[in-house]
Structures are given as C-alpha cells and as structure tokens.
Legacy VTK file of the C-alpha trace (Angstrom):
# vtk DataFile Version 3.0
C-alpha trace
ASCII
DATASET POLYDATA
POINTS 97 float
-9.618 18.235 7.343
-6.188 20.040 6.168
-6.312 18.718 2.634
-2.685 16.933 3.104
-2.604 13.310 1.974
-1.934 11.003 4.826
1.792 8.984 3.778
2.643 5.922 4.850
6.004 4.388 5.218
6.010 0.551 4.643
8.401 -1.157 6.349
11.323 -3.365 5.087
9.872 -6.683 6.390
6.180 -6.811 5.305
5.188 -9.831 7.720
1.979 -11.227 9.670
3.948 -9.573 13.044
3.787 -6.173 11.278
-0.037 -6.287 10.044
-1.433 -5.831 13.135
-0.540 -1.857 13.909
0.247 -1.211 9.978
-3.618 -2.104 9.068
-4.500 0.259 11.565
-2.741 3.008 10.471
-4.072 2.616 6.700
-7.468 2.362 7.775
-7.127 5.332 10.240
-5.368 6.950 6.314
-8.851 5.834 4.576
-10.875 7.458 7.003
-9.247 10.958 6.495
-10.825 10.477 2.808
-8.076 12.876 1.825
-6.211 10.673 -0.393
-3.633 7.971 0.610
0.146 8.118 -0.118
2.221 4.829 0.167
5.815 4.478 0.058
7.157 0.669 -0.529
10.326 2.113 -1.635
12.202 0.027 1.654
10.510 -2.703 1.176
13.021 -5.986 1.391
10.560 -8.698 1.435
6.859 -9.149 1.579
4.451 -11.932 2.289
1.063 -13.083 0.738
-1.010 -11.857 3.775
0.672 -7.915 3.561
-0.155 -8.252 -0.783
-3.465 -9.241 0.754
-3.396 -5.999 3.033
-2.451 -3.687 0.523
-4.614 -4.804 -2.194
-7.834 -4.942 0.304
-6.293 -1.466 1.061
-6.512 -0.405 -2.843
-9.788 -1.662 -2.795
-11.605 0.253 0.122
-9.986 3.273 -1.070
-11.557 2.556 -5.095
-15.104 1.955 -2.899
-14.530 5.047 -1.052
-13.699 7.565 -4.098
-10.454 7.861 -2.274
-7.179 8.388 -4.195
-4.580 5.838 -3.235
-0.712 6.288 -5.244
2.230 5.103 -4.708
5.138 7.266 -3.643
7.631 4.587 -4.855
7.846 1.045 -5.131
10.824 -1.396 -4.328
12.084 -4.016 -6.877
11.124 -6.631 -3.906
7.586 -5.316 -3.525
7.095 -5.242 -7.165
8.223 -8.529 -7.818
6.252 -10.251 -4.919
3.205 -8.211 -6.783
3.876 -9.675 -9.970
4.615 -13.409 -8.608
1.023 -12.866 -7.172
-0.673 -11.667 -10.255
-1.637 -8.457 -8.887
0.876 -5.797 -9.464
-1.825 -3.793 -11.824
-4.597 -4.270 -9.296
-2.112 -2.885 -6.964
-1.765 0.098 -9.196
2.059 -0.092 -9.481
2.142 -0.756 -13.454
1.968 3.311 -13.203
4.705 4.010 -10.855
7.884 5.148 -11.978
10.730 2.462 -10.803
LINES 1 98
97 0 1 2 3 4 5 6 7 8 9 10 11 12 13 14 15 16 17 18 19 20 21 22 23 24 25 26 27 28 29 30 31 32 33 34 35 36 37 38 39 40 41 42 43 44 45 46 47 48 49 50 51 52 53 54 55 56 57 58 59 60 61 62 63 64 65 66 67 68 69 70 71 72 73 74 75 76 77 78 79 80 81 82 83 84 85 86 87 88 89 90 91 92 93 94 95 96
C-alpha cells in the first residue's frame, strides 16, 4: 500500500446502466483500506438506486474503519440526497458547496 487515497470521479448521469462497472470500482477503492475520495462535483442527475450505491458505499467504509470524504458535491447530487432524506448519512452536510 502507497498511502494515496483512491479518488473516484462520478459521472454526470448516475443511472442503473452506470452501476454495474462504478460499484466495482468503489469496492475495488474499499479494499485498498486507504481511505476513499469521491468527487460528485459533475454530477447532472442521479437516481434512487446510485443514492442507494453510495450510501451502501458510506456504510462499508464506516464498518471497515475506512475514511470516505467527499471531494465536492454538485447542487444535483445534493438535492437528490436531500429529496431522499439522506444527505447527512451521505456525509455531505460537511462538504463545502
């Protein structure tokens, strides 16, 4: 392990066609145990299976000890978050806008 935290780009469109290879690379992230960096700053629109991604993401990462932040967070992704009910959950009541 190089100590870097692994980043991870989300992409505009957070759809059930995208899930697929983007769960893969956050679990392959979480099993690094070196921290996880997302970036949901191009995020355009979102749907309630990627919230359910992300959070389950958040999750594993609390379970593991690992340190999951947010790089940034789009006004989209944020307000999808909120709609849901689980923007703090999601840790994003502590990134900057």
């Amino acid at each position: 392990m190089n100590g870097v935290e692994p980043s991870i780009s989300l992409p505009p469109h957070l759809s059930l066609d995208v899930l697929p290879e983007l769960a893969v690379a956050l679990r392959k992230a979480l099993t690094a145990d070196q921290g996880l960096l997302l970036d949901g700053a191009e995020v355009k629109s979102v749907d309630g299976a990627s919230l359910q991604l992300l959070l389950a993401t958040l999750q594993t990462a609390s379970h593991k000890g690992v340190h999951c932040r947010w790089q940034a967070v789009s006004p989209a992704l944020k307000d999808a978050a909120a709609l849901a009910g689980i923007r703090k959950e999601l840790s994003m009541d502590e990134t900057q806008p």
